[in-house]
C-alpha angles and dihedrals in degrees: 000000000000119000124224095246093058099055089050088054094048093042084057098048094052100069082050094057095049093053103052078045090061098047085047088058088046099044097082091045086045083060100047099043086045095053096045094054087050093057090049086057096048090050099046093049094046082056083055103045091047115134133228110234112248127267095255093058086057094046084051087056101048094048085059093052096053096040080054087057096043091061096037091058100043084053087063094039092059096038104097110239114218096259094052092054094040112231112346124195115257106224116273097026099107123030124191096211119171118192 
């Protein structure tokens, strides 16, 4: 038979079992939830540590572009325009055609 003492005991234990049994169910979601807000964190802290590139990188930059627009504008300078040449033959206007 069962004697009075131990079913108390055993009435007592049970809430307690549940109860780890719960925590055991949520612990992975715990982690998850846990992890996921960490990496938020992270990657919201990396966007705010970014660093601006230095001024000579800028300056590196810069000097391409311009070299860029120098050529470019020396391309258009030494290419005739259609007055200095005097008239000039669109293609396909005259044909040397032998039969």
């Amino acid at each position: 038979m069962v004697r009075a003492v131990d079913i108390a005991d055993t009435l007592s234990k049970t809430e307690l079992v549940r109860k780890i049994n719960e925590e055991k169910k949520q612990a992975p979601e715990m982690e998850q939830r846990l992890h996921a807000e960490k990496m938020r964190k992270d990657s919201s802290d990396s966007a705010e540590r970014t660093v601006q590139s230095e001024k000579s990188d800028m300056l590196i930059i810069s000097d391409e572009n311009r070299k860029k627009e120098k050529k470019s504008r020396r391309h258009k300078d030494e290419e005739p325009s259609p007055d200095e040449d005097g008239p000039q033959e669109a293609p396909g206007e005259h044909l040397d055609v032998k039969a």
